[in-house]
N, C-alpha and C positions, 0 to 999 in steps of 0.2 A: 504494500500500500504506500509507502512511504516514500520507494523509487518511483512509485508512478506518480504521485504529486509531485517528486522533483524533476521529473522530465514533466511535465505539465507545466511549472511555473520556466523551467528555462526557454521550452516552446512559447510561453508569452513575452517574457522578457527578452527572450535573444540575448542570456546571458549564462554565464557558470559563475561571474562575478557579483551578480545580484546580493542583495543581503537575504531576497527570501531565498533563496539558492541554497545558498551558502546554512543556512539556517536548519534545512529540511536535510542536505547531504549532511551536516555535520550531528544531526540526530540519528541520522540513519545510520553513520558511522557507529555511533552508540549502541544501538538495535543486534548491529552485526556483532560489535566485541560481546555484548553481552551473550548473546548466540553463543558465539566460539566461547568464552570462557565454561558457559555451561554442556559444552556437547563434550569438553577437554575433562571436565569432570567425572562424567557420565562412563568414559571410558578408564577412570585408576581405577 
């Protein structure tokens, strides 16, 4: 969900520099480590 609003607002913006850009990847970013930290878990 979160990639497809950031490719949604870059598609309005015509930007990766935007702040809402920037905002949405850099949540998403969050989303993912939290992912991996629990799938790294899952497996000790």
């Amino acid at each position: 969900m979160l990639r497809s609003r950031m490719e949604q607002l870059f598609m309005q913006e015509n930007s990766f520099t935007s702040d809402n850009v920037i905002a949405i990847s850099s949540l998403l970013d969050l989303k993912i480590n939290e992912y991996m930290r629990g799938r790294h878990r899952k497996r000790d």
